[in-house]
Each structure stands twice: as structure tokens, then as C-alpha cells.
FIVOLO-857130 format. One record per residue: residue number from 1; residue in one letter; chain; x, y, z of N, C-alpha, C in turn. Coordinates in steps of 0.1 Angstrom, whole numbers, always signed. Each point is the difference from the previous one (the first is absolute). Layout:
N
SITE, NUM, A, A, X, Y, Z, X, Y, Z, X, Y, Z
...
***
This chain:
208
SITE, 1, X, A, -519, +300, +173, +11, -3, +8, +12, -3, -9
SITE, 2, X, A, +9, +7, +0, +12, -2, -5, +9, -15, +3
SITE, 3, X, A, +4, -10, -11, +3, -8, -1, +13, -2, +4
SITE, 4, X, A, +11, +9, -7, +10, +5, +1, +10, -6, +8
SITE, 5, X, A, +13, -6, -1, +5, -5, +8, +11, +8, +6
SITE, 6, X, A, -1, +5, +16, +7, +11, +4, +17, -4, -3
SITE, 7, X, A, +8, +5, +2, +14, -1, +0, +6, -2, +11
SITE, 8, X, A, +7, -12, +8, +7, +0, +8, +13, +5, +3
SITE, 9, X, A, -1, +4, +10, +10, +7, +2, +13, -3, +10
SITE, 10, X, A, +8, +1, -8, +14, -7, +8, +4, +2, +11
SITE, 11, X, A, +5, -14, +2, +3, +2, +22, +11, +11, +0
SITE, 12, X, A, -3, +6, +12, +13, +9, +3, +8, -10, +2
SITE, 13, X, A, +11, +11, +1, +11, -14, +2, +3, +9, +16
SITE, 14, X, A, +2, -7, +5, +5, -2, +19, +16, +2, -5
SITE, 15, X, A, +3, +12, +9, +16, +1, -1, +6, -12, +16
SITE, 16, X, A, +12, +1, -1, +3, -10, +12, +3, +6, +8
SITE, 17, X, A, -1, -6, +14, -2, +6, +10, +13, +7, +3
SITE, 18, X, A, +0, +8, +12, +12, +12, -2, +11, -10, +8
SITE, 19, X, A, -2, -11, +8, +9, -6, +7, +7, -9, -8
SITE, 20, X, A, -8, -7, -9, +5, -9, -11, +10, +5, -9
SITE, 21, X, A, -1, +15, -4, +8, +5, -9, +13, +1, +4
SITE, 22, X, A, -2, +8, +12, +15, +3, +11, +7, -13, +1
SITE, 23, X, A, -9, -14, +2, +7, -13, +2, +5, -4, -14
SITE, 24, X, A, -3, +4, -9, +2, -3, -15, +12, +14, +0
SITE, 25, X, A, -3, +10, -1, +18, +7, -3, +13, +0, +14
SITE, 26, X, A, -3, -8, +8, +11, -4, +10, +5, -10, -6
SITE, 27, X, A, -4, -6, -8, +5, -16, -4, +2, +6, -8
SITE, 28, X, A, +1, +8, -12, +7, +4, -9, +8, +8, +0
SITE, 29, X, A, +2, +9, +13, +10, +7, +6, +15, -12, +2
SITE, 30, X, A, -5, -8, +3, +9, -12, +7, +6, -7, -11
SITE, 31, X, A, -8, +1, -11, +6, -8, -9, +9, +9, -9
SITE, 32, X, A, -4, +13, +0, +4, +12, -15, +16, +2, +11
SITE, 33, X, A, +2, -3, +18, +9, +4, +3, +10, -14, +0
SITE, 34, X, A, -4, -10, -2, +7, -11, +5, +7, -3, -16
SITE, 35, X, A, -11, +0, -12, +9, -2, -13, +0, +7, -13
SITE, 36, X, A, -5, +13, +8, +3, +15, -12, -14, +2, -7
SITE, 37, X, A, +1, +10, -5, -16, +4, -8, +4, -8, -11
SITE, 38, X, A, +7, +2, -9, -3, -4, -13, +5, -15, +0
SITE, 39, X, A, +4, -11, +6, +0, -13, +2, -15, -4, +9
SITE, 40, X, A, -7, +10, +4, -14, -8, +6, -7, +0, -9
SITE, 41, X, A, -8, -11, +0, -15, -3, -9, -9, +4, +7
SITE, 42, X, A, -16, +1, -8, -11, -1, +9, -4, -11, +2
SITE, 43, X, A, +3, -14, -3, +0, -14, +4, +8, -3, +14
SITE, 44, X, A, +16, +7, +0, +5, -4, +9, -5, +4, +13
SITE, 45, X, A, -9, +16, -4, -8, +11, +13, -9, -11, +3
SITE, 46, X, A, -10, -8, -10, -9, -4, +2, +3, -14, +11
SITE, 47, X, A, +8, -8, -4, +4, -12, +5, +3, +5, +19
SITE, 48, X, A, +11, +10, -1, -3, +2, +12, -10, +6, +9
SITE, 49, X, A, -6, +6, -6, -16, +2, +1, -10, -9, +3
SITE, 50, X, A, +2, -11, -3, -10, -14, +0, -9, +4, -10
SITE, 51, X, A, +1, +6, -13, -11, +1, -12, +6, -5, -8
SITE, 52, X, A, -9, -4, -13, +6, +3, -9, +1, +15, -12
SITE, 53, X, A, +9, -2, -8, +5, +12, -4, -12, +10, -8
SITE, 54, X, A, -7, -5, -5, -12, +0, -4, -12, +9, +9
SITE, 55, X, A, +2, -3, +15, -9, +9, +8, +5, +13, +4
SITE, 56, X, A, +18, +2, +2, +1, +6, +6, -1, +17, -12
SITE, 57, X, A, -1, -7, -15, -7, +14, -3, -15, +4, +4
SITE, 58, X, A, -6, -6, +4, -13, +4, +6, +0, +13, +14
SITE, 59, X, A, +17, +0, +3, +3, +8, +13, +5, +8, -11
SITE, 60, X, A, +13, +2, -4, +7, +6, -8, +0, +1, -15
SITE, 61, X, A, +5, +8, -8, -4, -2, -16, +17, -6, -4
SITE, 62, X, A, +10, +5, +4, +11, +0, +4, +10, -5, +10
SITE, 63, X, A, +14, -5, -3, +10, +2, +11, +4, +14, +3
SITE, 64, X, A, -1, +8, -13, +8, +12, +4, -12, +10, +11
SITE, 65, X, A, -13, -4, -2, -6, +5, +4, -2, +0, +20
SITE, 66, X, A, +6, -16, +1, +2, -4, +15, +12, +10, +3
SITE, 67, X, A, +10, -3, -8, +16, +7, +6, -7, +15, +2
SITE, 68, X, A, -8, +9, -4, +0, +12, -6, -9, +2, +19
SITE, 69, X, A, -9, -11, +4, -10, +7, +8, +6, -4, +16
SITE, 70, X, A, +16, -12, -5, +9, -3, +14, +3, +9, +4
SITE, 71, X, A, +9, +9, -14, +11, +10, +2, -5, +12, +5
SITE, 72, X, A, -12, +6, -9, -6, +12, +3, -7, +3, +17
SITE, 73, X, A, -8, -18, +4, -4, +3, +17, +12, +2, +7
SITE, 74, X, A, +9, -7, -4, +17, +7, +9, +2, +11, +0
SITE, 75, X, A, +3, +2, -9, +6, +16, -5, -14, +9, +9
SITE, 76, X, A, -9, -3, -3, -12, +11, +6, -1, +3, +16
SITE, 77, X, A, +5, -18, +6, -1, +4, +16, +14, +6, +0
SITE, 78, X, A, +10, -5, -6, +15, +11, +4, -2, +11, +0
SITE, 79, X, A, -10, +7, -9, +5, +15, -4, -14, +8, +13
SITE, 80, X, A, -9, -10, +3, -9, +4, +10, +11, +2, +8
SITE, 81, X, A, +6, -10, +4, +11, +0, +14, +12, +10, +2
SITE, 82, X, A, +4, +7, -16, +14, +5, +1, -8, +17, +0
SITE, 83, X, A, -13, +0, -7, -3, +10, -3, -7, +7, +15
SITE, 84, X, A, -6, -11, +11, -2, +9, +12, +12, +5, +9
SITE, 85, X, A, +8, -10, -2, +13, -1, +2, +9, +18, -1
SITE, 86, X, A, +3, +3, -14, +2, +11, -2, -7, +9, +5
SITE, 87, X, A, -14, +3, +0, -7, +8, -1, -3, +4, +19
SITE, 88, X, A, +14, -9, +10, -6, +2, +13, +8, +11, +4
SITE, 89, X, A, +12, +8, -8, +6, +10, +10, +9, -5, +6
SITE, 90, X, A, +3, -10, -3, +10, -7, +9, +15, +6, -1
SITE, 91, X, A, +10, +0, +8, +17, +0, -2, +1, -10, -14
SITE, 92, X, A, +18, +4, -1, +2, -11, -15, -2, -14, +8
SITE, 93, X, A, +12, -3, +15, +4, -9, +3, -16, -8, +4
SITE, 94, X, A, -7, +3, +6, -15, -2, +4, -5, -5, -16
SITE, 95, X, A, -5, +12, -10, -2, -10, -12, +8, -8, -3
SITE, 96, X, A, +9, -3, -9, +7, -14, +0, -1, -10, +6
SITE, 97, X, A, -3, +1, +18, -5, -13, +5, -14, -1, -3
SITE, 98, X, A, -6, +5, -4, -18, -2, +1, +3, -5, -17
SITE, 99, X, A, +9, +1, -9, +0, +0, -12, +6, -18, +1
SITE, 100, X, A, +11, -5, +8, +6, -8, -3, -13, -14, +6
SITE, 101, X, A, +0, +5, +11, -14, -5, +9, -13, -2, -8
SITE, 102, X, A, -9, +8, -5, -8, -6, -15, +4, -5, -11
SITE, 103, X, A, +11, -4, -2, +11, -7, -12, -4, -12, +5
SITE, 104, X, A, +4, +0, +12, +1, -18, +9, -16, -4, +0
SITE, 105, X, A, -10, +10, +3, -10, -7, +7, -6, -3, -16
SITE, 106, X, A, +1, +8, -9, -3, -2, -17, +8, -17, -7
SITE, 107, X, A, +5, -2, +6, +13, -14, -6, -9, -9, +6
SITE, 108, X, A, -5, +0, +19, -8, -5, +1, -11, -4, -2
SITE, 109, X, A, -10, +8, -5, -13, +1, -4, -1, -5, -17
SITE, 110, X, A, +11, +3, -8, +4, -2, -17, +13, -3, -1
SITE, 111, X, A, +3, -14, +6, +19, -2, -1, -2, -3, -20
SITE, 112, X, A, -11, -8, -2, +1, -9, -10, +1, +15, -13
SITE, 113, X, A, -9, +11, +4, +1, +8, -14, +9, +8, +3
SITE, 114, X, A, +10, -3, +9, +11, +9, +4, +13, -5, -6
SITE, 115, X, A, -2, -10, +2, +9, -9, -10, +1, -1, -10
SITE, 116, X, A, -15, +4, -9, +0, -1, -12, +5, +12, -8
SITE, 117, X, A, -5, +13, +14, +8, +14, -8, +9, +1, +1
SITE, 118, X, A, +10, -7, +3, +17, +2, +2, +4, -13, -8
SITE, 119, X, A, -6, -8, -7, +6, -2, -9, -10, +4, -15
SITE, 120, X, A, -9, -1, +1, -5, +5, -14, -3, +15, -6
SITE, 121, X, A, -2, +6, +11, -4, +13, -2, +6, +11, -11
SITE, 122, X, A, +15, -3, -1, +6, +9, -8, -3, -5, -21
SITE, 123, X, A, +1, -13, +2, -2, -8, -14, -20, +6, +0
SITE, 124, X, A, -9, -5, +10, -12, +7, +0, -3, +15, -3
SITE, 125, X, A, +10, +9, +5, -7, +14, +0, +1, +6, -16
SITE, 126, X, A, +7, -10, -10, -2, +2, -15, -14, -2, -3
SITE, 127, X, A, -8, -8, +3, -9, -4, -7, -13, +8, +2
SITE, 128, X, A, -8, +2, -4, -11, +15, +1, -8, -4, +11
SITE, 129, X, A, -4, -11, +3, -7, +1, +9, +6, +1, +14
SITE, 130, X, A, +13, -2, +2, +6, +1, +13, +9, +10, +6
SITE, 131, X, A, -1, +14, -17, +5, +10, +4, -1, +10, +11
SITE, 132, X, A, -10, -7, +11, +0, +8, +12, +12, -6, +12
SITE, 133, X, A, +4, -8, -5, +13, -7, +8, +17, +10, +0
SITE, 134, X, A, -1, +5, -11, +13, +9, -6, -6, +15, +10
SITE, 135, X, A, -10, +3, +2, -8, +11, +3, +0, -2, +17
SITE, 136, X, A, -2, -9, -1, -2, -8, +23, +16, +2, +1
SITE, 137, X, A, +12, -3, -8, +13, +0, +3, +8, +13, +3
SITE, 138, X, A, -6, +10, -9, +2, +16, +3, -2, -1, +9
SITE, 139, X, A, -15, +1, +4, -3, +7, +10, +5, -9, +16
SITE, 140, X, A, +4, -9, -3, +6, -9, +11, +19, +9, +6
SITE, 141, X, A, -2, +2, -14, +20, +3, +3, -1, +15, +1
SITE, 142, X, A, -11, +6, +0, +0, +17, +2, -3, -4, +15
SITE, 143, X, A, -10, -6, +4, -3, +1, +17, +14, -4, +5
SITE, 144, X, A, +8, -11, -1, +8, -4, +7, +13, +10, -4
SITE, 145, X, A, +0, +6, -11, +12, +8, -2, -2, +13, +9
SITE, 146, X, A, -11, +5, -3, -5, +14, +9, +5, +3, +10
SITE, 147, X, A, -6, -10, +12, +2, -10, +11, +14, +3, +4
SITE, 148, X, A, +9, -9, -5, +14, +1, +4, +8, +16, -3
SITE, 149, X, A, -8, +4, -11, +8, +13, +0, -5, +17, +10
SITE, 150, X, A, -12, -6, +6, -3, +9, +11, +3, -3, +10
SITE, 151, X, A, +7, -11, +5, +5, -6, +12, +14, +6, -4
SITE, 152, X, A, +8, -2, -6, +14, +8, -3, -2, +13, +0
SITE, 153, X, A, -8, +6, -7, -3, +14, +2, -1, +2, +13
SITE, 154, X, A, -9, -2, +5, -2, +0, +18, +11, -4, +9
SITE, 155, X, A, +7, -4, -1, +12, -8, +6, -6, -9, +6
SITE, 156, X, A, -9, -9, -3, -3, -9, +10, +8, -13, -5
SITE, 157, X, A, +0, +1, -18, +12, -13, -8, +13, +10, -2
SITE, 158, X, A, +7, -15, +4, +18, +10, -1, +2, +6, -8
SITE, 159, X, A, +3, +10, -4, +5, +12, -12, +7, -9, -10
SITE, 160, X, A, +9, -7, -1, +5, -9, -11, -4, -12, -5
SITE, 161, X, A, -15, -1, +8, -12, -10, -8, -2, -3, -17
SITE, 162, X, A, +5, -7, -4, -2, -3, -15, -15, -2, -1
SITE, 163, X, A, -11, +8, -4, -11, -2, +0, -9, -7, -12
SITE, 164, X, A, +6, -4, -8, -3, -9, -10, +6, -17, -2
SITE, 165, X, A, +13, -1, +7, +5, -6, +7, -10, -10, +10
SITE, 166, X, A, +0, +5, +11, -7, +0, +11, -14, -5, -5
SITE, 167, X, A, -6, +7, -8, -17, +0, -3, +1, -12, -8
SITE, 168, X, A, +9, -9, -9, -1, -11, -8, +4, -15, +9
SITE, 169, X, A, +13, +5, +8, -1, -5, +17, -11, -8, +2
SITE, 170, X, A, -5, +12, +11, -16, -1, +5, -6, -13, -9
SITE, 171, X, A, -6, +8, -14, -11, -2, -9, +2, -16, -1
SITE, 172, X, A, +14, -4, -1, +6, -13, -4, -1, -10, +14
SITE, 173, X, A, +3, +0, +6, +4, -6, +11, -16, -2, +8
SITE, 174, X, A, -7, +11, +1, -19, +1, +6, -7, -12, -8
SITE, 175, X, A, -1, +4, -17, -4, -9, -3, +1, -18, -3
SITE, 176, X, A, +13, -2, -4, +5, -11, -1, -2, -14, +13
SITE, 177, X, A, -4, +8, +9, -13, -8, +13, -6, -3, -4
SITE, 178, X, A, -9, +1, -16, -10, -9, -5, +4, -10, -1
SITE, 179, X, A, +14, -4, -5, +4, -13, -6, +5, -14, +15
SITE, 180, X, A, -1, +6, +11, -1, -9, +14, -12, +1, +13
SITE, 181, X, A, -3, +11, -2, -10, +2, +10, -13, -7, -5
SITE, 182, X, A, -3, -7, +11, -19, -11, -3, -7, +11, +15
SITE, 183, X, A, -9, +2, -4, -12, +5, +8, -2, -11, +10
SITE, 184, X, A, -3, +8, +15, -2, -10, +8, +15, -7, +8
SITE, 185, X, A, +11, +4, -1, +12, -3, +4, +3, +5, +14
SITE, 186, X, A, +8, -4, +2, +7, +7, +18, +2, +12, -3
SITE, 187, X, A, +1, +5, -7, +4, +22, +0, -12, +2, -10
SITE, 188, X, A, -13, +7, +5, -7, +5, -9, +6, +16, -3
SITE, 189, X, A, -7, +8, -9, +2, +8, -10, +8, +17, +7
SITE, 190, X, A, -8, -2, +11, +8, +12, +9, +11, -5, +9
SITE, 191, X, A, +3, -13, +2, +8, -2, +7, +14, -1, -9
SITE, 192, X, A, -6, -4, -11, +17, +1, -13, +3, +14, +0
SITE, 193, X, A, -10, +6, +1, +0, +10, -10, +9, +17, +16
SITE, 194, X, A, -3, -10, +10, +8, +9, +13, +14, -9, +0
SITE, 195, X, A, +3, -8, -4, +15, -5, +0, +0, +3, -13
SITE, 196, X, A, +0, +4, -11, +6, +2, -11, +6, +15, +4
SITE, 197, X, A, -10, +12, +1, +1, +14, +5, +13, +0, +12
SITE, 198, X, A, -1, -8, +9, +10, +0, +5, +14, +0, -2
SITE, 199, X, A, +3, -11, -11, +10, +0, -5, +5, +6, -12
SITE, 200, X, A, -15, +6, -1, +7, +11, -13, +3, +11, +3
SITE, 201, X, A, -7, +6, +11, +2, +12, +8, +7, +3, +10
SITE, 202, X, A, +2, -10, +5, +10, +1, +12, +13, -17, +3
SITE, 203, X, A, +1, -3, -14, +8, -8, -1, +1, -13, +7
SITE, 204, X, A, +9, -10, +1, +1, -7, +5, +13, -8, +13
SITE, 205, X, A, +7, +10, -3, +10, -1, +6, -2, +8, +16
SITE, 206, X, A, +6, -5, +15, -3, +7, +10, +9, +9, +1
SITE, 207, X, A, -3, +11, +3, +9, +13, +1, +3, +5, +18
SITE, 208, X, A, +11, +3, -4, +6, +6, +12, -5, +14, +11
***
């Protein structure tokens, strides 16, 4: 009988649970939007986390790694949303509201990494790992440029529509709802998002 003493073999390691994580990059969503990427610590993530700094690499290896997996689940339900969106056959005027309308219910669902792409995103889309940010921007300003220029083709947008103009408009004015809208308020996401269309499309003023 062999004497031999076998080799133990190391515990797996248990990843964390999938709810914990989500509650761990909301709070880092909150913090990377409230005092910028590059002034957050993983201490300061941590503290508001209730850890210390020390565990929360046990979830992550990284800060950039949290920012990378805020930004990318946004960006991935948006382009789910803009991409069925396009793909329905719709009129221009009809897309645009289904486009402006998933903008809103997306601010809702990710105000915090929506915040963070309008202010960090353009200093981020240098750096190699976030090069799909410069890439999500094309293809954001081709849908919405497209968009307006087949509605003027069609006559359905007035023939002297500035369509670049107009599309930075839009772009500017939709998002910048990150920086007041809280989830859970007296106007949820379709209800902004049918008084915004209103007044973009048919003005505000009462006509004769």
C-alpha cells in the first residue's frame, strides 16, 4: 500500500453572486458619475460599498474594469433598443419617436452610466480598451443622421431642415436628462419622452 501523501487540491474559488455584482457596479456607477473616473478610488468604491478596499478586488481586478462592464451593459441594451428600433420599417417621423422614447426609458434604466458617457466618454474613447465608445458614436450619429435625412427627402421634415444641426439638437438636449431625471419620479420614461416629441415636433406655441 502506497504511503504517499496525495496532493490537495485547491478550493475553487466561488465567483459572487450575480445580484451582488450588479449591486457592486451601481454604486460605482454613482460614484464614477458623481466625481469623475479618474478622481474615484477603489477605496472610495469600496467605502461606499460597505467593504473594505481590499475585497472589492475579489469582484473586480480593476476600476477600469468596473467602468468598462457599466458602460458596455448600457451601450449593449441601447443598441438592442435602437437596433430593433431601425430594423422595424418604420416612417422617419415614427423612428425618431421610438428612437427619442428608448433614449428616455435607457437614462432610466442607466441614468448613472449615462452620465458618465457624456462626460467621460470622449477623453475615454483614446484609451484601447474603450475604443468601442468612438465606434458606438458613429454608429449613433449615422442612425440619427440617416433618420432626419429621409424624412426631408420624403417631405415629411421641412425641406430647409438643417440636418446636422437638428441631429446635435436632438442628441444634446435627449441626453443631458441624465444630469436631472431620478428614476421613479412623477413623469416616467415614456411620459418625458411624449412631451419632449411634442415640443420638438410640433412646437410649443398654440397656433391659429
Amino acid at each position: 500500500m502506497s504511503t504517499a501523501k496525495k496532493t490537495a487540491k485547491p478550493a475553487a474559488v466561488t465567483p459572487p453572486p450575480p445580484a451582488r455584482r450588479r449591486a457592486l457596479l451601481a454604486t460605482a456607477a454613482e460614484v464614477f458619475a458623481a466625481h469623475g473616473y479618474d478622481a474615484t478610488t477603489v477605496r472610495r468604491i469600496a467605502d461606499e460599498a460597505g467593504l473594505l478596499a481590499g475585497s472589492l478586488y475579489y469582484h473586480f481586478d480593476s476600476k477600469e474594469s468596473m467602468l468598462d462592464e457599466i458602460l458596455s451593459t448600457f451601450l449593449g441594451e441601447l443598441w438592442a433598443g435602437y437596433d430593433a428600433v431601425l430594423a422595424a420599417g418604420l416612417g422617419p417621423r415614427e423612428t425618431i419617436e421610438a428612437l427619442v422614447t428608448e433614449s428616455f426609458r435607457e437614462i432610466d434604466r442607466h441614468r448613472p452610466a449615462v452620465a458618465i458617457y457624456q462626460k467621460e466618454s470622449q477623453q475615454l474613447a483614446g484609451r484601447p480598451r474603450f475604443g468601442y465608445l468612438a465606434d458606438s458614436q458613429q454608429k449613433f450619429e449615422k442612425a440619427w443622421l440617416g433618420t432626419l435625412e429621409r424624412g426631408v427627402a420624403d417631405g415629411v421634415f421641412r425641406p430647409d431642415l438643417d440636418v446636422r444641426l437638428t441631429y446635435r439638437f436632438v442628441r444634446d438636449t435627449v441626453w443631458v436628462a441624465a444630469s436631472w431625471y431620478r428614476p421613479g419620479g412623477h413623469h416616467g420614461p415614456e411620459e418625458i419622452a411624449r412631451q419632449y416629441l411634442s415640443m420638438v415636433l410640433d412646437g410649443i406655441a398654440v397656433r391659429d
